[in-house]
C-alpha positions, -999 to 999 in steps of 0.1 A, spaced: -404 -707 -144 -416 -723 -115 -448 -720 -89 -456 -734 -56 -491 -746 -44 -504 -759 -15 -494 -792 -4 -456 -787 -17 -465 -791 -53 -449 -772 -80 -459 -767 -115 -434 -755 -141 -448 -729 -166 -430 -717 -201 -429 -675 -192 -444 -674 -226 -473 -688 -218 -477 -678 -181 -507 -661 -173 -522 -643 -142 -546 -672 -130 -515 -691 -127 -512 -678 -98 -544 -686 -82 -536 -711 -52 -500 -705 -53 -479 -705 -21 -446 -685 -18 -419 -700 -29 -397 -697 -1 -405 -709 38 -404 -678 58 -375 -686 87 -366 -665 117 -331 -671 130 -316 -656 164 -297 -631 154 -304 -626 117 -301 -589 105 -335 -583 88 -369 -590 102 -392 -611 81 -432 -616 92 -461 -617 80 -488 -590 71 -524 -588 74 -534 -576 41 -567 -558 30 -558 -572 -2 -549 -600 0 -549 -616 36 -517 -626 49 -484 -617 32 -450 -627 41 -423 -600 40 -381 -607 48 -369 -572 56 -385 -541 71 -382 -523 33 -401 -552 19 -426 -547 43 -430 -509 34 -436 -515 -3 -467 -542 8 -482 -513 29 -475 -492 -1 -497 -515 -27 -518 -528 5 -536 -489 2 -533 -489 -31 -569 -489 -45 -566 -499 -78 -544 -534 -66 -565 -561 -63 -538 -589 -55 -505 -595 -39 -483 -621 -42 -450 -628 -20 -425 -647 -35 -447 -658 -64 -422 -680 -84 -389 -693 -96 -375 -676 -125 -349 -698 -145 -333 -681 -180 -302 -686 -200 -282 -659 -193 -250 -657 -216 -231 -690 -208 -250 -693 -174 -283 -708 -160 -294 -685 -140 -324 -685 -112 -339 -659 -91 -374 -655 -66 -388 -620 -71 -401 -607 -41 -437 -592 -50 -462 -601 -79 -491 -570 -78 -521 -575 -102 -538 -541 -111 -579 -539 -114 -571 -523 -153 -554 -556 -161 -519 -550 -158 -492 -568 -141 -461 -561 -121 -434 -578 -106 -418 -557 -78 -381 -567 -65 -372 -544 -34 -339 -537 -26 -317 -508 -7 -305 -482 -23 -272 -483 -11 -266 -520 -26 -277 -512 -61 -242 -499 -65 -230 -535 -64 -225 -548 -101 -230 -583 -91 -267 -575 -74 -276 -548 -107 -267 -578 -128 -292 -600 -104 -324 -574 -109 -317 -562 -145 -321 -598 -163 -354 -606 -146 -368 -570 -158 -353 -580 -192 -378 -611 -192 -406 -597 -177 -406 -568 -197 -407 -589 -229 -439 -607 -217 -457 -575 -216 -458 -573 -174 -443 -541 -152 -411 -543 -137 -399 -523 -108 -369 -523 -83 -381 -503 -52 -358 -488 -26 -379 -466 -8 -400 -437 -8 -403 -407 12 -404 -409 49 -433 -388 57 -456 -405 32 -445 -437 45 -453 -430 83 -488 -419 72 -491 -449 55 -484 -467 85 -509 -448 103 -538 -451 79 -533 -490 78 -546 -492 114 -581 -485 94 -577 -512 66 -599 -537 82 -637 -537 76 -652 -530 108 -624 -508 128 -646 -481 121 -687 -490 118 -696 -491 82 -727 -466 94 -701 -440 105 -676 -441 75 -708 -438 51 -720 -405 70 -685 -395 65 -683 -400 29 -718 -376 33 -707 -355 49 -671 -338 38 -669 -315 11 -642 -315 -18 -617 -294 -6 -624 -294 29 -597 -293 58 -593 -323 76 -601 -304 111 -628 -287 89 -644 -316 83 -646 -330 113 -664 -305 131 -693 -307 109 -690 -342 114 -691 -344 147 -719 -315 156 -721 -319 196 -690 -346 197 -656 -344 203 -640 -337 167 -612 -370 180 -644 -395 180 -653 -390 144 -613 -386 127 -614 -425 125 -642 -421 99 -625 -401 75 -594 -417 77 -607 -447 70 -620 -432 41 -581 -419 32 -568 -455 34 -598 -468 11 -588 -440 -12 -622 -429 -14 -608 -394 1 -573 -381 -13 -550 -358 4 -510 -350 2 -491 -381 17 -462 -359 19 -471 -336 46 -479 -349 82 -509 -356 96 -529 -330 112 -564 -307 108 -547 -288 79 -552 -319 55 -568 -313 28 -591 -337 15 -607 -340 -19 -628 -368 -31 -618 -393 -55 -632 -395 -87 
């Protein structure tokens, strides 16, 4: 296999001997290109995680927000290398679209694609021998194709908190004092807020959802009724 530095440099690695700090430095492998008329929409996010990640479709971006609030990722990587294999009488060679490295150790290389195109034998044959190899090395392997709608808007939502600084450090901390295990979002907030508007403090403790620091159900939509318990 095959990663990209800095500078256009590559450095070809033996999988068997790959290692996470390979990584460190790397580039992704492909240039990002936006062409008139092209039918997905690539860009580039603004990870808490990680700083800027590239993503080439609107699906791929959903799985970086995805592992973006994800508290116990501590890295992303777009595009992180080149696999090459022998597969039956061909060579063949294939970019998988995310490398995530988990704070318990564990690796996992994340190829999204549509549901509706996993159907194709030709593209099922493309994602199952890269599993087949990574699996062997003792990393993850996951195709992604989506995940529920609601949980992905909230998602969405929460990541306009990410950044250090939206909300003052001073008023997520009182936060994290203040609600109760259990409580109601709506509950929480006018404790919170005392003689305020309940709207001024909400930014508090959802910036404490997106750290992860305060759970709730994804799957319902946003509103007072959320019920948020503290993270162990």
């Amino acid at each position: 296999m095959s990663i990209r530095y800095g500078g256009g440099s590559a450095r070809e690695v033996p999988f068997e001997r790959l290692r996470l700090r390979d990584f460190a430095g790397s580039v992704p492998w492909r240039q990002m290109r936006s062409v008139h008329g092209q039918s997905h929409f690539p860009g580039r996010y603004a990870s808490a995680t990680s700083g800027p990640v590239v993503y080439e479709s609107r699906l791929e971006l959903a799985r970086l927000l995805l592992a973006d609030m994800d508290p116990t990722v501590k890295a992303v990587f777009a595009q992180p290398c080149l696999l090459t294999s022998q597969v039956g009488d061909r060579v063949r060679r294939h970019v998988p679209d995310y490398l995530l490295a988990f704070e318990a150790g564990t690796v996992r290389v994340v190829n999204v694609k549509p549901v509706d195109r996993l159907a194709d034998p030709q593209i099922a044959e493309a994602l199952r021998w890269p599993g087949e190899l990574v699996e062997r090395h003792g990393w993850e392997y996951e195709i992604w194709s989506g995940t529920d709608p609601v949980v992905l808007e909230n998602v969405r939502f929460l990541a306009a908190y990410r950044r250090p600084g939206v909300v003052r450090w001073e008023e997520v901390e009182a936060a994290w004092r203040c609600v109760q295990d259990g409580d109601q979002l709506a509950a929480a907030e006018h404790r919170l807020a005392a003689d305020r508007p309940g709207h001024e403090v909400r930014p508090a403790l959802l910036a404490l959802v997106w750290q992860g620091r305060l759970v709730t159900d994804l799957t319902q939509p946003l509103s007072g009724d959320w019920v948020l318990r503290r993270a162990t």
